[in-house]
VOKE-321556 format. One record per residue: residue in one letter; x, y negated, z negated of N, C-alpha, C in turn. Coordinates in steps of 0.2 Angstrom, whole numbers, plus 2048, in hexadecimal, padded with zeros to 3 digits. Layout:
BEGIN
AXYZXYZXYZ;...
***
This chain:
BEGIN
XE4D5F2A19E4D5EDA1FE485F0A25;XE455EAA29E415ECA2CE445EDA34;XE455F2A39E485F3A41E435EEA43;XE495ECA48E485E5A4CE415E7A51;XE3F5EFA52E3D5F2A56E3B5FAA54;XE355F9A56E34606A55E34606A5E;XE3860BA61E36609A67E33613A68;XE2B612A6BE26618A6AE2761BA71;XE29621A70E2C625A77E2762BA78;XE2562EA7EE21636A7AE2363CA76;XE2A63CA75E2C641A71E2C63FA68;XE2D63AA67E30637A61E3162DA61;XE2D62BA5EE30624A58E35623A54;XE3A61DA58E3F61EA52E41615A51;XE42613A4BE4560CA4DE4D609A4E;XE4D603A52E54601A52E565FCA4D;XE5A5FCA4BE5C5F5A44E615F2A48;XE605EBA49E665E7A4DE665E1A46;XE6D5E0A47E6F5DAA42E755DBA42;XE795D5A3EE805D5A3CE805D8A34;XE865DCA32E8B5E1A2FE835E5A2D;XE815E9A31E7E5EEA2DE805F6A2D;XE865F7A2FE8C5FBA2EE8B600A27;XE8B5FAA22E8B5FBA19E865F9A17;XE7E5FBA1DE775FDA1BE77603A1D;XE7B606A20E7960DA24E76612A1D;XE78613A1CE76618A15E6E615A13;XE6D611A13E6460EA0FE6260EA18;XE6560EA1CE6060EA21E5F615A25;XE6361BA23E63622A25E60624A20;XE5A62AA20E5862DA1AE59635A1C;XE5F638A1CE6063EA1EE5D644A1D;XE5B649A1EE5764EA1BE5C655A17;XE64654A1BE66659A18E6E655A17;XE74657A18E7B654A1AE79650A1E;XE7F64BA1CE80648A23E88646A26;XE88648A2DE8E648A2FE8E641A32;XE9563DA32E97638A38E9A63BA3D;XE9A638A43E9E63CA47EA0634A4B;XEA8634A4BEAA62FA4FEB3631A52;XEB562CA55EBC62BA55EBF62BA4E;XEC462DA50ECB629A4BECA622A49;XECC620A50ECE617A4EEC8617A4C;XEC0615A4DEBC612A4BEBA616A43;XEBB61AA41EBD61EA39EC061AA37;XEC5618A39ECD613A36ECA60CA36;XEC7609A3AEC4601A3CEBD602A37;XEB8607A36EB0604A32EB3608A2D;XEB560CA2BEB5611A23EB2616A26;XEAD615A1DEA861AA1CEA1616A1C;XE9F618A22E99614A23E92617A20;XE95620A1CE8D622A17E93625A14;XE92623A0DE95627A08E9462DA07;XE91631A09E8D636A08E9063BA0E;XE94639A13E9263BA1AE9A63FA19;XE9C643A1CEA0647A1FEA3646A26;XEA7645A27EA8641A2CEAC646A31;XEAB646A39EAE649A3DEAF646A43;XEB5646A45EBB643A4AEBA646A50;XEB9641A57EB9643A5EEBE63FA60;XEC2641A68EC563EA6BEC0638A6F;XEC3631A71EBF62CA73EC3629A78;XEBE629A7DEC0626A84EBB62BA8A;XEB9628A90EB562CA95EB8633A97;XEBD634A98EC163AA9AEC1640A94;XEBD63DA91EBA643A8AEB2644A89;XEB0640A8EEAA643A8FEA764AA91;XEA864DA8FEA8655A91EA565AA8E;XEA2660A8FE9E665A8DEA2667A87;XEAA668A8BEB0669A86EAE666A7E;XEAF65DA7FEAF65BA7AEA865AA72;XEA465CA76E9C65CA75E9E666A70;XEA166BA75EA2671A72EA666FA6A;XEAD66AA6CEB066CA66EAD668A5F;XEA7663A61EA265FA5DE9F664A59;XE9A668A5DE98671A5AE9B673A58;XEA1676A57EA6679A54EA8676A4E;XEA9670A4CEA966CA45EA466AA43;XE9C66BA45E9866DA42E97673A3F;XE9A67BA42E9767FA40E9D681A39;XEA267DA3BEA767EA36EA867BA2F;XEA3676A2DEA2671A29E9B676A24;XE9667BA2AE9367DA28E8A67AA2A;XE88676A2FE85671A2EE7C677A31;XE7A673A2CE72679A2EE6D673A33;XE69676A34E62672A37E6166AA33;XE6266BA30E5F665A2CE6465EA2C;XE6B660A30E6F65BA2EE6D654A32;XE7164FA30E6F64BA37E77647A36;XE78648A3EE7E644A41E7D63CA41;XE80637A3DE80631A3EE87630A45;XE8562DA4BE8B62DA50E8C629A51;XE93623A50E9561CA4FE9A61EA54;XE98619A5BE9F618A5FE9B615A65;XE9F614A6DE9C611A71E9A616A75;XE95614A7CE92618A7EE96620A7E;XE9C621A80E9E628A81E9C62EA7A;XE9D62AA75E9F62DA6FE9462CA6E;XE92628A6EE8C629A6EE8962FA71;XE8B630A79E87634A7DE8A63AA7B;XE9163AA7BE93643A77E91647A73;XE93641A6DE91645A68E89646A66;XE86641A6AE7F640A69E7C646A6B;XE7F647A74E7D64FA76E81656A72;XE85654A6EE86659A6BE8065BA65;XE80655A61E7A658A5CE73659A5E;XE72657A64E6B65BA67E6B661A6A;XE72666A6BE7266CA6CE74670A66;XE7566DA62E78670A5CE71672A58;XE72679A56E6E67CA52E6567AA57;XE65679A5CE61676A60E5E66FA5D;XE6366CA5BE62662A5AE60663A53;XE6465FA4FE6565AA4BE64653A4A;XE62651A46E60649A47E67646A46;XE6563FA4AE6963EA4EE68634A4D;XE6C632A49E6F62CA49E72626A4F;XE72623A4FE7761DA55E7861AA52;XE7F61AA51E83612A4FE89611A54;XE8460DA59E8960AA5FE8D603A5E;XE93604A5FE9A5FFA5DE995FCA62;XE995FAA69E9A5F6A6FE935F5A70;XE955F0A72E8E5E9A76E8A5EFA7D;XE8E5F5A80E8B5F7A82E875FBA80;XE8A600A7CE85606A79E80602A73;XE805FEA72E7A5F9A6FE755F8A74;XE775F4A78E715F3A7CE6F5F8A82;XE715FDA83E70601A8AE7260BA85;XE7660DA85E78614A84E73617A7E;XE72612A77E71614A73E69613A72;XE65612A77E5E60FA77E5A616A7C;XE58619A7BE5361CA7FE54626A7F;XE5A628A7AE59630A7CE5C631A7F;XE61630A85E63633A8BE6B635A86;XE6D639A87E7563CA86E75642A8A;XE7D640A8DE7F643A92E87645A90;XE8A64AA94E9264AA96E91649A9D;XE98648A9FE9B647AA6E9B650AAA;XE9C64FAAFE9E654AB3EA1652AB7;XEA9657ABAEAC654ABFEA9651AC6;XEA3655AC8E9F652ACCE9C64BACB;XE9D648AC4E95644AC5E96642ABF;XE9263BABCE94637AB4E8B63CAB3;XE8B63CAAEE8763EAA9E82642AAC;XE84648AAFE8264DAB1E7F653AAC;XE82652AA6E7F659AA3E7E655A9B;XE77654A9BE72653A96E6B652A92;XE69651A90E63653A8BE6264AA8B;XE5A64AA88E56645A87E55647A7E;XE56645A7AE57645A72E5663EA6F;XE4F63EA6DE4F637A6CE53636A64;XE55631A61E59632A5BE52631A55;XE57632A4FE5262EA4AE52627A48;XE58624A4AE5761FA48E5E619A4D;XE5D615A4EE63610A50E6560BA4C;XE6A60AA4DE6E603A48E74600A4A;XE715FBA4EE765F7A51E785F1A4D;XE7F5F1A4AE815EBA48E865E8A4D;XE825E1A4FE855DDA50E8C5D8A4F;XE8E5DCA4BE935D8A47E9A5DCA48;XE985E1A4DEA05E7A4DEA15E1A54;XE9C5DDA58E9F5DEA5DEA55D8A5F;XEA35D3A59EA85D1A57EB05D0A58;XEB45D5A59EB85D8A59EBA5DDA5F;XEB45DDA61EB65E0A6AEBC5DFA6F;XEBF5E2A71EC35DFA76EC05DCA7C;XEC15D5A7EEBD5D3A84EBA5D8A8A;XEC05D8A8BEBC5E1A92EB55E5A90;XEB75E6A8AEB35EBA85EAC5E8A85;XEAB5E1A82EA85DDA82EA25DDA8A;XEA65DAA8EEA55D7A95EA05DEA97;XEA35E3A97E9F5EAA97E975EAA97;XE985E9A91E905EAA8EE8B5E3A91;XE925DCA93E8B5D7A94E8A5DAA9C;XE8E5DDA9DE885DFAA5E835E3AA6;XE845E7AA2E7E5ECAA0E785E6A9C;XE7A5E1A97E755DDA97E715DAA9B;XE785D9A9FE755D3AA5E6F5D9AAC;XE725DFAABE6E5E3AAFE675E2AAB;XE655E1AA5E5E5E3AA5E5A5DEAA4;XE5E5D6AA5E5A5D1AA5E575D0AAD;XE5B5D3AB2E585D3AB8E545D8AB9;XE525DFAB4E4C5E2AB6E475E2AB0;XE495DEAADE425DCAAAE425D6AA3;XE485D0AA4E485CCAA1E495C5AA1;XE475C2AA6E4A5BEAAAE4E5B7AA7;XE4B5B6AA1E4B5B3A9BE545B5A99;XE565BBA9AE5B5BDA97E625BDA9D;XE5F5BDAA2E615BEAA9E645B5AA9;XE605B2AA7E605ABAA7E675A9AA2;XE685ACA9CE6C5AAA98E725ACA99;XE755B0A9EE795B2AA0E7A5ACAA6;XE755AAAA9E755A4AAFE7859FAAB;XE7859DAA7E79596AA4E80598A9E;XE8359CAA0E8959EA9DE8A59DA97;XE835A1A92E825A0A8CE875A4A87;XE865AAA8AE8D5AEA87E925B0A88;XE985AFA83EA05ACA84EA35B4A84;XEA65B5A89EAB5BAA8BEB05BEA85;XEB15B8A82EB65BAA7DEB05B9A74;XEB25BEA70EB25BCA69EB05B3A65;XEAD5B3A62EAC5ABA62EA95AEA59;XEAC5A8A56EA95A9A4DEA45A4A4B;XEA35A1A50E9D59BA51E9759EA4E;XE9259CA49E8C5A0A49E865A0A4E;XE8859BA51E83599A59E8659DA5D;XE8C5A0A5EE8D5A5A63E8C5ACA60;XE8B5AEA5BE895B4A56E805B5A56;XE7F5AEA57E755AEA57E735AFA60;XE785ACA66E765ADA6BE795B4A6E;XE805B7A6AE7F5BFA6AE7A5C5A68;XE775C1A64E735C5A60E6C5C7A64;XE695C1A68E675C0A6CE645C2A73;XE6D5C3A75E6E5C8A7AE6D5CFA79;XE705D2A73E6E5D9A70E655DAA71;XE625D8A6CE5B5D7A6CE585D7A72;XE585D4A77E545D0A7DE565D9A81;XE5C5DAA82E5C5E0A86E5E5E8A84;XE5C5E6A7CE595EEA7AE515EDA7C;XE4F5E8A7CE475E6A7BE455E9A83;XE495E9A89E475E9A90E485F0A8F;XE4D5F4A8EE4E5FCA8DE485FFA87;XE465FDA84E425FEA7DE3A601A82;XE385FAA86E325F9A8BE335FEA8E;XE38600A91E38605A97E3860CA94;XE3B60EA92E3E613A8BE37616A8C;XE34611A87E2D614A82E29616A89;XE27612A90E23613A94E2461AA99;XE2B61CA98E2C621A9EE33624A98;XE3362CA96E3762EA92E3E631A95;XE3A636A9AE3E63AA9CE40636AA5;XE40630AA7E4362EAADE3F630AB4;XE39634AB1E35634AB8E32630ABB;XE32626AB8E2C623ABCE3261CABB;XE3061AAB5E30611AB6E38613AB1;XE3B618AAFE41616AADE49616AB1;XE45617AB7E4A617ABBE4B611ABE;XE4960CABBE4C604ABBE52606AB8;XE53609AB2E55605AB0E60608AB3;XE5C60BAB9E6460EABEE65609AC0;XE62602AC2E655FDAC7E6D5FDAC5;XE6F5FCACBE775FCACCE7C602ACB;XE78608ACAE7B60EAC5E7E611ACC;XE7A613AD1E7B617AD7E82617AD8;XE84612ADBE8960EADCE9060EAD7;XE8E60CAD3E9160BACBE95613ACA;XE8E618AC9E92620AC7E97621ACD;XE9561FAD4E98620AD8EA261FAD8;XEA2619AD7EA7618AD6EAD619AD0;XEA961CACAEAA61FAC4EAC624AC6;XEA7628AC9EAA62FACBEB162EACF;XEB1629AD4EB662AAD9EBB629AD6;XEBC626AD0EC1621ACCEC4627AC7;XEC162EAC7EBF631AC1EC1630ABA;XEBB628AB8EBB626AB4EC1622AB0;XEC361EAB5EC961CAB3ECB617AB5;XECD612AB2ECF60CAB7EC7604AB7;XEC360AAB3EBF601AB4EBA605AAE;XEB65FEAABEB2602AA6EA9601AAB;XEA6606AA7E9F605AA9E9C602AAA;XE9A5FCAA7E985F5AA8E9B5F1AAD;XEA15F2AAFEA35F0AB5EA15F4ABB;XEA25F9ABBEA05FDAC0E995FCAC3;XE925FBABCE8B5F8ABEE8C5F2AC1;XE915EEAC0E905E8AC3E925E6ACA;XE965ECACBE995EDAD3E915EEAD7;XE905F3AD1E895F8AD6E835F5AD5;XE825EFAD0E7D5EBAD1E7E5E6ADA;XE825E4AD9E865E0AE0E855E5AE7;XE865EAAE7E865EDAECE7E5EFAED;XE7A5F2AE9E755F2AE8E6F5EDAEB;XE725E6AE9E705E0AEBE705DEAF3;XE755E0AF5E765E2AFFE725E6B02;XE715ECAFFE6E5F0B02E655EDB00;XE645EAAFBE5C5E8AF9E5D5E3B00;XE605DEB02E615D9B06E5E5DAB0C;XE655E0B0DE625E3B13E5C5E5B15;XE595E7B12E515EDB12E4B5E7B11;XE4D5E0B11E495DDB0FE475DBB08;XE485DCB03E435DDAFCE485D7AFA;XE4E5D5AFAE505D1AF4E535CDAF9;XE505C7AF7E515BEAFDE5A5BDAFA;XE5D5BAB01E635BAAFFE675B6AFA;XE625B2AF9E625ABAF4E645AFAEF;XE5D5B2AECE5E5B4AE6E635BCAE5;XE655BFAEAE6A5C5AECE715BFAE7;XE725B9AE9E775B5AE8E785B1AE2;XE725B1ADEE6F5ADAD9E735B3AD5;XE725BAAD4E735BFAD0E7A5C1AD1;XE7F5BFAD6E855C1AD8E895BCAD5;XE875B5AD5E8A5B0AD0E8B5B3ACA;XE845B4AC7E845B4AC1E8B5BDABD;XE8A5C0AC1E8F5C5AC0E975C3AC1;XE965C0AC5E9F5BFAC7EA15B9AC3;XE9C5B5AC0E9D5B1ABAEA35B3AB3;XE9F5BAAB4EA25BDAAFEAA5C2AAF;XEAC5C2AB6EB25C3AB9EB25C9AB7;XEAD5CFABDEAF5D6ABBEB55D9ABE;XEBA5DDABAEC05E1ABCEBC5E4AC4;XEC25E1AC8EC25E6ACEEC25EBAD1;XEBF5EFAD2EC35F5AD3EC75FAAD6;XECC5FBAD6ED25FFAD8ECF601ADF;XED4601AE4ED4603AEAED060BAEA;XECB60AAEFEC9611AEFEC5613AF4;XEC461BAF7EC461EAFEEBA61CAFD;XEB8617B01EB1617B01EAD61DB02;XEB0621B05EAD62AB06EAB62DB00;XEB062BAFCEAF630AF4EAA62DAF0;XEAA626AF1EA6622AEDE9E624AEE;XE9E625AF5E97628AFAE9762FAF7;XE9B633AF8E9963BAF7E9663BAED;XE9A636AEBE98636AE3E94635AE2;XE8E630AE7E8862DAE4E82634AE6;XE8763AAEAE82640AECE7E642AE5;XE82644AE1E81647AD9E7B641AD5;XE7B63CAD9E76636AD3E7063AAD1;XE7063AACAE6A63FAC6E6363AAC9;XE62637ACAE5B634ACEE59636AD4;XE5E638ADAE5B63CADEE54641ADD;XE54640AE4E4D648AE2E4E64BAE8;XE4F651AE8E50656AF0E55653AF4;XE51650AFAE5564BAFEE56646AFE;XE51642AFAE5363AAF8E5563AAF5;XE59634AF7E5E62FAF2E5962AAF0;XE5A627AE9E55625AE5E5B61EAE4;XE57619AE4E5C611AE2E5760BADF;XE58609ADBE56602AD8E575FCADB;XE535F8ADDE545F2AE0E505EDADD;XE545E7ADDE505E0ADBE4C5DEAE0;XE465DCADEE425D5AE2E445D1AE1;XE465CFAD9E465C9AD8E475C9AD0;XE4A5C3ACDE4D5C4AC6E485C4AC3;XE475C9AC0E435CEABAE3D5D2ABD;XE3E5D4AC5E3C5DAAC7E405DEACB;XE3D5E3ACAE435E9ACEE3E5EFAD2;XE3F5F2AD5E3D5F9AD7E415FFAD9;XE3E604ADBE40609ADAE3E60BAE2;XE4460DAE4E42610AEEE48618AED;XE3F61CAF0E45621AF1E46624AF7;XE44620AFBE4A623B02E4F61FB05;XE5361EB00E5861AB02E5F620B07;XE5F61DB0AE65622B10E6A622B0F;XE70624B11E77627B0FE7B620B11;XE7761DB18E7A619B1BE7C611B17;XE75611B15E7160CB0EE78609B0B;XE79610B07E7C611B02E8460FB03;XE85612B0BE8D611B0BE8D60AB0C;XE87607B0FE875FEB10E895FBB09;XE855FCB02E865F9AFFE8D5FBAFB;XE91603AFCE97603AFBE9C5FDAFC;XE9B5FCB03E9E5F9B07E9E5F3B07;XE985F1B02E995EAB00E9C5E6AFC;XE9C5EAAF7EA15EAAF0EAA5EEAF2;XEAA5F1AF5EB25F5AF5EB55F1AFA;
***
């Protein structure tokens, strides 16, 4: 089978495979060099099987509040106890958490393992699983401690997502919809026209214009990815809405809202402060606000605007004393300003809370 895409980074080339059930290709499309382990949850073991005959298979705890150095430790520890040498490679099937984990786990392991993606949710398809970045949590701050590992290969089957719970679902389209504003206007546009349906649909025109969506915004993250590795120049697009987003994550410690809602609070407030400063005409500020609350993101939970602010101190985009933020000019451009102020920041809080 031929990847939808090779997306060419400076450390390493690897391709993505997107399609419906290629779950029960993984094996012809993984060419391992030594064992190989899966590493997943329980329930998603129980929900896909054995997705490589061959594979050995190793169980984490799943949910955010296991994102942790802890959990990434006890990953290593049932590698070292299965016996596993340099040569192995981790296939990791789950959604971003279990992606970023375990992914960060087999990059410190034996100093990195090759390293598989089979992202289950609409959002580690189109955003977690695309670009090398894996991280844990730290109580200060989301995705504070980790490595850039690019993998060997990705495989996204379109067909798990199927079966997502709405929420789960909704998640990942904001994370889509975020990358048709920073570089796909086309894609940004398909979300305007309420092309894609909230819930599960067995229509195969809802299955072809799912597919669609997958593709279109691995393809914005692919662009960026390949042009900037490690987040020193043009990939810090792709924070738009994140500042804000981790903020609130942190303050929530992780609980009570999922990720892609959180972006979408923090795309909105983001949008206030670009207003303010000039850069994004109010029209189109409101053109982008539609099209999010279209999709009826979860609220969230009363919270002290102070903590929201102290948590966006830790944003991994900072540099010394700047605060670093993403702004739209306009759908399908964005920039990058880094002396955004403290003040800035509690504005566009305070727009969304």
């Amino acid at each position: 089978m031929q990847p939808f895409l090779t997306i060419h980074q400076a450390s390493a080339s690897y391709p993505v495979f997107v399609g419906r059930n290629l779950l029960a290709q993984t094996r012809e499309l993984v060419r391992p060099r030594g064992r190989v382990f899966v590493i997943t949850s329980r329930a998603l073991h129980e929900r896909f099987g054995t997705i490589h005959p061959d594979a050995e298979v190793l169980l984490m705890h799943e949910g955010e509040k296991y994102k942790t150095l802890e959990t990434a430790h006890d990953i290593v520890t049932q590698l070292l106890e299965h016996n596993a040498k340099r040569d192995a490679t981790a296939i990791v099937m789950g959604g971003g958490m279990i992606g970023d984990t375990a992914g960060f786990a087999a990059s410190i392991f034996l100093r990195g393992i090759d390293l598989v993606h089979v992202p289950t949710t609409l959002l580690a398809q189109v955003d977690s699983s695309i670009g090398g970045k894996l991280a844990v949590n730290h109580a200060k701050g989301k995705n504070l401690i980790g490595s850039f590992y690019p993998p060997r290969a990705v495989i996204a089957d379109t067909s798990v997502l199927d079966t997502l719970p709405p929420r789960e679902r909704l998640s990942g389209m904001y994370e889509a919809l975020k990358g048709g504003i920073i570089g796909d206007a086309s894609l940004f546009e398909m979300f305007e026209r309420g092309l894609f349906p909230r819930n599960a649909d067995a229509a195969p025109a809802v299955h072809d214009v799912m597919d669609a969506m997958v593709r279109k915004a691995i393809k914005v993250k692919a662009d960026i990815v390949g042009a900037d590795e490690k987040e020193s120049d043009v990939r810090r697009l792709l924070n738009y809405g994140h500042t804000i987003a981790h903020g609130i994550e942190a303050a929530l410690h992780y609980e009570g809202i999922t990720h892609g809602e959180a972006v979408a609070w923090g795309m909105i407030g983001a949008n206030a402060i670009a207003v303010r400063r000039g850069l994004l005409a109010k029209a189109e500020a409101a053109r982008i606000e539609r099209a999010i609350r279209a999709y009826e993101p979860e609220v969230p939970p009363p919270l002290d605007r102070s903590d929201v602010l102290a948590a966006t101190e830790h944003d991994k985009k900072n540099t010394g004393s700047a605060r670093v933020m993403v702004f739209p000019k306009r759908v399908g451009e964005c920039v990058v300003v880094a002396d955004v102020t403290e003040d800035e920041i509690a504005y566009g809080i305070a727009a969304v809370l």
